[in-house]
C-alpha positions in Angstrom: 112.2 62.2 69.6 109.4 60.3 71.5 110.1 61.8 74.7 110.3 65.3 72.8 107.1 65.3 71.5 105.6 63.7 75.0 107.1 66.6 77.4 105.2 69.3 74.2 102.4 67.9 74.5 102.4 67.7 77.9 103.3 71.3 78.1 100.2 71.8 75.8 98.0 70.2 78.1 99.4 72.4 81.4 98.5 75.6 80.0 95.9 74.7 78.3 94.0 73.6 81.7 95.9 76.4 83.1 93.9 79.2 80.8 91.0 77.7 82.0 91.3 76.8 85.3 88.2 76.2 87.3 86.6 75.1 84.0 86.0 72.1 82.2 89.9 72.4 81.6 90.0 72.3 85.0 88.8 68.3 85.0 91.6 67.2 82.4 94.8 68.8 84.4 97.9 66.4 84.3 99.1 64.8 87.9 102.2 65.8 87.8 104.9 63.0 88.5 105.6 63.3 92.6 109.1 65.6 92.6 112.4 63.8 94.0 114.2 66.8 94.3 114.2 70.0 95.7 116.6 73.2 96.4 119.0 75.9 94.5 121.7 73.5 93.1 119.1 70.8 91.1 120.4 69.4 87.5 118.6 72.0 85.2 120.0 75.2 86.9 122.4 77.2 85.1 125.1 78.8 87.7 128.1 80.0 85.7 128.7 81.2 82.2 130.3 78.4 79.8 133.6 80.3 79.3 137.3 80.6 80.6 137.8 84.1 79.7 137.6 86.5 82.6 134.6 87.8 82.7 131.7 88.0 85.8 127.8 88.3 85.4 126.6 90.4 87.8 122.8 89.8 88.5 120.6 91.6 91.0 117.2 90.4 92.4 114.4 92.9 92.7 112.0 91.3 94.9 109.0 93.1 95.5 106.5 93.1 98.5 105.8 94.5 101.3 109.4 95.0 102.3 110.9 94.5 99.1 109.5 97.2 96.7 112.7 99.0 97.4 115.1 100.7 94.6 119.1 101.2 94.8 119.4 104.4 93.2 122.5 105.1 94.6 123.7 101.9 93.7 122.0 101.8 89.7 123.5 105.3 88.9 127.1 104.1 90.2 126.7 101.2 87.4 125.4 103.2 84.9 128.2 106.1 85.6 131.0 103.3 85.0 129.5 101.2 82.4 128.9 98.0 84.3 126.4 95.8 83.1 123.8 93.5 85.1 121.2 91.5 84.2 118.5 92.2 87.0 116.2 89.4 88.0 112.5 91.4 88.7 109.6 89.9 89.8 105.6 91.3 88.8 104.9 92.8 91.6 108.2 95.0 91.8 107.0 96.0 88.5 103.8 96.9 89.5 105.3 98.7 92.3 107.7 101.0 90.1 106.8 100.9 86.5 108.5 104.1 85.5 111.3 102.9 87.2 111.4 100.0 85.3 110.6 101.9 82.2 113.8 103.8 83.0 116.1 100.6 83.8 114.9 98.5 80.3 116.1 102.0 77.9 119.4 100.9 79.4 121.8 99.0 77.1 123.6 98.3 80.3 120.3 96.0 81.7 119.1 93.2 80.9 115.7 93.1 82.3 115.0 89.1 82.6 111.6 87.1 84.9 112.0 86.9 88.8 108.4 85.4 88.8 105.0 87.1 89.8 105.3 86.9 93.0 109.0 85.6 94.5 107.4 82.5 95.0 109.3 79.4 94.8 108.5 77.3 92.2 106.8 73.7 93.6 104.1 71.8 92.3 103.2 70.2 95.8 103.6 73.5 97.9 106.8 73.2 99.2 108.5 76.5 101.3 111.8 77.8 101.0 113.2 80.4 103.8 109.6 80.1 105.5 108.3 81.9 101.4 105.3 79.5 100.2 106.0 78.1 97.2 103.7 77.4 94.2 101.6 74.4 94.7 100.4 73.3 91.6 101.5 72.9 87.3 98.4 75.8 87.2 100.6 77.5 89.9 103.8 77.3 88.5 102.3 78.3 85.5 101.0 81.3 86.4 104.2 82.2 88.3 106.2 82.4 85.5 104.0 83.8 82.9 101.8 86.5 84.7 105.6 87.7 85.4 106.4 87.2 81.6 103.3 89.2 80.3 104.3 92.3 82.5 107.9 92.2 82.0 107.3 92.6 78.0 105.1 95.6 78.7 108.1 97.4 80.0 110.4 96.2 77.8 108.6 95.0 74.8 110.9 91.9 74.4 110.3 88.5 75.7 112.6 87.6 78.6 115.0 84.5 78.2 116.2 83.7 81.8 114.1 82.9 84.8 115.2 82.8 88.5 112.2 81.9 91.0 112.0 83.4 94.6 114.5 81.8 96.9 116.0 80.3 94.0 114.6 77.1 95.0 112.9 74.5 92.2 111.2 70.9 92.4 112.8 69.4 89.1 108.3 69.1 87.9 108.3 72.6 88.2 111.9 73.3 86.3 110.7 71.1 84.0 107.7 73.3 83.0 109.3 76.5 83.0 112.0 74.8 80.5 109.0 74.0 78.1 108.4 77.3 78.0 111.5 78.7 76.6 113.3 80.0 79.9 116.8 79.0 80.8 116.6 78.6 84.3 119.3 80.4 86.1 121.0 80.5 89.6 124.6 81.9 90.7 128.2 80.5 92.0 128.2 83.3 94.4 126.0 85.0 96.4 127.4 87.9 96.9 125.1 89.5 99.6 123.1 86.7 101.0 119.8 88.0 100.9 120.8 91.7 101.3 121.7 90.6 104.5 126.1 91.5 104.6 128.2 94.2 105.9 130.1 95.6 102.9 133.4 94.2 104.4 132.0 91.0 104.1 130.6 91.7 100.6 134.4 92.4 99.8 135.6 89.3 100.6 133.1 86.7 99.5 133.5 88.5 96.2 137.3 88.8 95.5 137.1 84.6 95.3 135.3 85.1 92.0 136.6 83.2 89.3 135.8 83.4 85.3 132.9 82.6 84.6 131.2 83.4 88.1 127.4 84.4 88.3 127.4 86.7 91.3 124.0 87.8 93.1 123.2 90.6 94.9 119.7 92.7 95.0 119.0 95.9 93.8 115.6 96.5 96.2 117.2 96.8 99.4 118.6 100.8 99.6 119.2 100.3 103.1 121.9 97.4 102.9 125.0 98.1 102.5 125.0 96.1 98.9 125.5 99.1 97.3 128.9 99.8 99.3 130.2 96.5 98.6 129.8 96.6 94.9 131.0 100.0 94.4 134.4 98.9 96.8 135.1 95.6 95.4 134.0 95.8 91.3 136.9 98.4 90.6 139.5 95.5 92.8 138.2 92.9 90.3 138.2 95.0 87.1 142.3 95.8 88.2 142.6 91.7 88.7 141.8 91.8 84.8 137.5 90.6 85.0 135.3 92.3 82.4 131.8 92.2 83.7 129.1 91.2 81.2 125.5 89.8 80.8 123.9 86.5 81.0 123.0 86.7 77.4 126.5 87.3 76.1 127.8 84.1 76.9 126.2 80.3 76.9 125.2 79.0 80.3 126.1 75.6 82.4 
């Protein structure tokens, strides 16, 4: 109970010296305990659904920036034409990018629109980088991250995302801390199942007919020109005839 109330009032405090930043807020900002940890795998993440009945979560990243602000229609209308459902992981600035787009993708029942942060930062409170992406480097940082995202994503959507997966994936245990306090399961994957956009579809194939129940698979959604799409649409039919049902994060409890 002590510690309880200690980590909500220490939430309190971050964003309350986050909303006013640069002002006398500013002056009464925690210090943050120095991080221990950092990477994909840290305790806190949630990779797999809780279950032993065969089903797969299929999540897909849209990144955003300058060579992220892409769109998979080919592979989007191949889901929506066989009923798959995803959860897609989509930062701000993808938003901001394609808002009709993401109009159109959260009147889906078959997406589940959840926070990919602002700015596909990772999330650090001491500035750490992750695949040579800066990460946050403050609690203000962090904070603004996450919730900048949040406010946008509710816009489109007009619900209040549950799951959050930071840019690269990679967390300081500070920084998972504070997007725990407010309210996010913080979520990863078992398998990534095209490294960063980054595989031939054979190879997508084969890294994804090892899934198992309860797998969270991701792949990205922002990157027409990989051959993601072609992997998916080749190897989610061979998994549906090994007996998987694909579902979304939010049907199942998390580990």
């Amino acid at each position: 109970m002590i510690r309880q109330i200690f980590s909500f009032l220490f939430t309190l405090t971050c964003i309350w010296s986050w909303c006013f930043a640069g002002g006398i807020g500013h002056a009464f900002a925690p210090s943050p305990a120095t991080p221990q940890l950092w990477g994909e795998d840290i305790p806190g993440v949630r990779t797999h659904l809780n279950t032993q009945e065969p089903v797969i979560a299929l999540t897909l990243d849209a990144c955003g920036g300058k060579r992220g602000n892409g769109f998979d229609k080919k592979l989007i209308n191949w889901l929506r034409k066989h009923h798959i459902p995803a959860t897609l992981f989509i930062t701000g600035r993808w938003i901001n990018a394609n808002e009709e787009i993401a109009k159109e993708l959260a009147s889906s029942p078959l997406f589940e629109i959840e926070n990919h942060g602002m700015n596909h930062c990772p999330c650090s409170v001491s500035g750490r980088s992750a695949y040579g992406i800066p990460g946050t480097g403050s609690v203000e940082e962090v904070m603004r991250e996450v919730s900048d995202a949040t406010v946008i994503i509710k816009k489109v959507t007009n619900r209040q995302p549950r799951f959050f997966r930071s840019g690269t994936n990679y967390y300081d245990e500070v920084a998972l801390a504070l997007i725990e306090d407010l309210g996010y399961n913080v979520v990863g994957y078992s398998i990534a199942g095209d490294e960063g956009a980054t595989l031939s579809e054979d190879a997508i194939v084969k890294k994804l007919l090892q899934a198992k129940a309860g797998d969270i698979i991701l792949c990205h959604m922002n990157q027409p020109e990989s051959d993601t799409a072609e992997g998916l649409i080749t190897v989610i039919p061979m998994l549906q005839k090994k007996g998987f049902r694909f579902v979304t994060l939010q049907e199942y409890p998390l580990r």
